[in-house]
N, C-alpha and C positions, 0 to 999 in steps of 0.2 A: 221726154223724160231724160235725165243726165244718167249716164250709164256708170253703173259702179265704180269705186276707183279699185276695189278690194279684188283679189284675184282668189280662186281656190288655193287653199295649203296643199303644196305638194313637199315629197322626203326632204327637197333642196331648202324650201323655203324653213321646215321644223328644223330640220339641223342646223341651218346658221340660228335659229333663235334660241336653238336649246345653248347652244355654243358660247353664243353670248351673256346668256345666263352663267353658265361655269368659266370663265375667262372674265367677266369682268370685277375690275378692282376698285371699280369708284362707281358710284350713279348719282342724281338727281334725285333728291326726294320733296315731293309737295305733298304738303300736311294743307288741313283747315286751321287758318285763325277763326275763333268762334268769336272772339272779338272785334274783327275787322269784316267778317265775312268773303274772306278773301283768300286767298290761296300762297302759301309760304315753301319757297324754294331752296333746298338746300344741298350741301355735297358731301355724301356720307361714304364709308366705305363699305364693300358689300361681300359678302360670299354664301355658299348656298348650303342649304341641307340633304342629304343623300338622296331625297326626290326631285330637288333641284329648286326648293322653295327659298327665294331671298334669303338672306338673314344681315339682318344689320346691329353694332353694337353701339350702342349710346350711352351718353353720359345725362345724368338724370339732370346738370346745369345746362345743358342746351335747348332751345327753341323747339326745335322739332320733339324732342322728347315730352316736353307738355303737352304738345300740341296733340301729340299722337296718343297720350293718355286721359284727353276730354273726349278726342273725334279719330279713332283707331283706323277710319279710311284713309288710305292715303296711294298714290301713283309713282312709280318709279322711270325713269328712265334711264334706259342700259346704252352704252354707245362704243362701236369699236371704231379707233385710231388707227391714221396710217396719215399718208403722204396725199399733198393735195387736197380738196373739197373736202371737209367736214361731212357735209349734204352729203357727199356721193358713197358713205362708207355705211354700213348698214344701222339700224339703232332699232333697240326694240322700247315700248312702251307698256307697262305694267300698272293696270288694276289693280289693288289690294287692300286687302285687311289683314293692319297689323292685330301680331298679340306677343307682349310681354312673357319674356320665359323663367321657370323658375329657377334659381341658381342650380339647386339639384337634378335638373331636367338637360344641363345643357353640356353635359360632357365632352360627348360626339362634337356634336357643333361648336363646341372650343376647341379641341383639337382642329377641325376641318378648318377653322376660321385663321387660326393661328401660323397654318399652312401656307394659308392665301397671304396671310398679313404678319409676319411675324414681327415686326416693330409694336405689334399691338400687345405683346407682352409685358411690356413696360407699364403698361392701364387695366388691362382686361380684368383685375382682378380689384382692382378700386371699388369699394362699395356702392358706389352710386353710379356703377358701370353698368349697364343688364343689357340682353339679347332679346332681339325683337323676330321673330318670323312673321314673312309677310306672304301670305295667304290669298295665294291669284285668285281672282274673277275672270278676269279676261288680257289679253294681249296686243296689241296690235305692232307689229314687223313692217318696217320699210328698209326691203333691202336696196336701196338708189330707185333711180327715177322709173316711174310705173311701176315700181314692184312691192307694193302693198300689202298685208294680209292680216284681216281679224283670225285670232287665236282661241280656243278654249281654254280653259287649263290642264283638262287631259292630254291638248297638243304638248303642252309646255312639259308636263311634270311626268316624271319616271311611275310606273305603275310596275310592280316585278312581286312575285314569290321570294324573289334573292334577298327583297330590300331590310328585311330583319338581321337575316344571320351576314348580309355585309355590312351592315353597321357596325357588330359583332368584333370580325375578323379583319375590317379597314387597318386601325393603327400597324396592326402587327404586319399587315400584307404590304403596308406603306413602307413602314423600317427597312421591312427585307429584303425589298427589291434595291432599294437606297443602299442598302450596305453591302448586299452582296451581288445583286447586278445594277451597278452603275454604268457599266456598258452599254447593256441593254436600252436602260434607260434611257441613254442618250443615242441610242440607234433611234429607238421611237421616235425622237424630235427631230434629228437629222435625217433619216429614211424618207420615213413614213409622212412628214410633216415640214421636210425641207425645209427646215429652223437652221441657223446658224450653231458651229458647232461650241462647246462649253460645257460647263458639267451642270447638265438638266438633272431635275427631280421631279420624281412625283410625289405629286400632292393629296394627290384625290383620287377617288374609283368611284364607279357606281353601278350600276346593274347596265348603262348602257354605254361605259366609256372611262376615259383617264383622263387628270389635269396633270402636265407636265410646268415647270416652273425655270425660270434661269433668269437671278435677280428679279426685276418686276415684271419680265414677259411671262406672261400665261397661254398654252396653247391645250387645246383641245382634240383629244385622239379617239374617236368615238369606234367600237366595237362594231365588227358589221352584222353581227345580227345581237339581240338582247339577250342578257342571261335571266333564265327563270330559276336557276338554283346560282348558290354560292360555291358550289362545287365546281361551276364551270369556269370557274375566275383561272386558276391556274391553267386550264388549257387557255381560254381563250387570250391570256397573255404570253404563254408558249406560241400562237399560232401569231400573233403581232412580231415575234423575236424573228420566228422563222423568217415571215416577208421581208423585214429588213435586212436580216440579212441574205437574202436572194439575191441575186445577181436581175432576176424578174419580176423581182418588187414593185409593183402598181406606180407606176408614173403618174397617176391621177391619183396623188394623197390626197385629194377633196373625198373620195369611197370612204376616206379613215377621220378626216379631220375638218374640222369645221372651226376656223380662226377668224 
């Protein structure tokens, strides 16, 4: 018998997958041609919903948008960049069912999206523009060679008490930190996350983490434990400030970040 290639999910392997879920700025998307019965590949831009569920925006003249409004299954591929072997950098692949959102519904997820992509301003509001969430089934992660692993979607997706009232309080908690600790902010990416230095933002929060931004880099600075209220948000981004600035700040920012 040919012995699995799939290894157990372990913390390491969910957090580079959750990571790559919030950090990526482009994927692969294959829709069904019902007409060709064949599978149609395309390159969309991506960002997520405060569980961490895709979200991609489209234009009702493109391919995949028909496609995706006869046969709603469709598979994503996430991929992060670097130097050297494509192969050897980790990439996650995504099951899903899309679904069309209604303009009224997608507030949040304009703001959050507009974060990740903001040249998408210039479109996002065109009528024949609309938001799609795409709704995991399954996963599969290969972080480089032999390191394989099927996913659920409760590996993948944020599950929290927080996740109402920070949907909530996101915008405002985004602004603040931006306008009144821009410091800070940029200790996080430099510290904690040994990013080059520049003026980082964040972008994002969520019950188990932050997206910090500078131009098109995206980094990921994930909380070490989850928050189960909204309440915890200002400590536990008080206790991110502290470490950076420690003089004994974790040398291993892998504890904090997953890029």
């Amino acid at each position: 018998m040919m012995k699995d290639a799939f290894l157990p999910v372990d913390p390491e392997a969910r957090l580079r997958a959750k990571a790559l879920m919030r950090t990526a700025r482009y994927g692969s998307l294959a829709t069904n041609d019902p007409e060709t019965g064949g599978p149609f590949a395309s390159l969309v831009s991506v960002g997520t919903d405060l569980d961490g569920s895709p979200v991609i925006l489209t234009s009702g003249l493109s391919t995949h948008t028909r496609l995706l409004e006869a046969d709603p299954r469709c598979s994503l591929l996430l991929a992060s960049v670097g130097k050297g072997d494509p192969l050897a950098h980790p990439r996650l692949t995504l099951s899903a069912q899309a679904t069309r959102l209604d303009r009224e519904a997608t507030s949040g997820i304009r703001e959050r999206y507009l974060r990740q992509h903001p040249k998408a301003a210039l479109y996002v509001d065109f009528p024949d523009f609309a938001f799609w969430r795409l709704s995991i089934l399954s996963g599969s992660l290969n972080g480089g060679f032999g390191r394989a692993y099927r996913m659920a979607p409760d590996v993948l997706l944020v599950e929290s008490p927080a996740l109402p009232r920070l949907g909530e309080i996101e915008v405002e908690a985004v602004e603040h930190m931006n306008a009144d600790h821009s410091d800070t902010v940029a200790l996080y990416a430099t510290r904690l996350c040994h990013a080059r230095e520049g003026a980082w933002r964040l972008i994002g929060l969520d019950p188990e983490g932050i997206q910090l931004a500078l131009g098109d880099e995206i980094l990921r600075l994930a909380f070490p434990q989850r928050l189960t209220r909204a309440e915890d948000l200002r400590p536990a981004l008080m206790d991110l400030a502290r470490r950076a600035r420690s003089e004994s700040a974790p040398a291993d920012a892998q504890a904090y970040q997953a890029s």
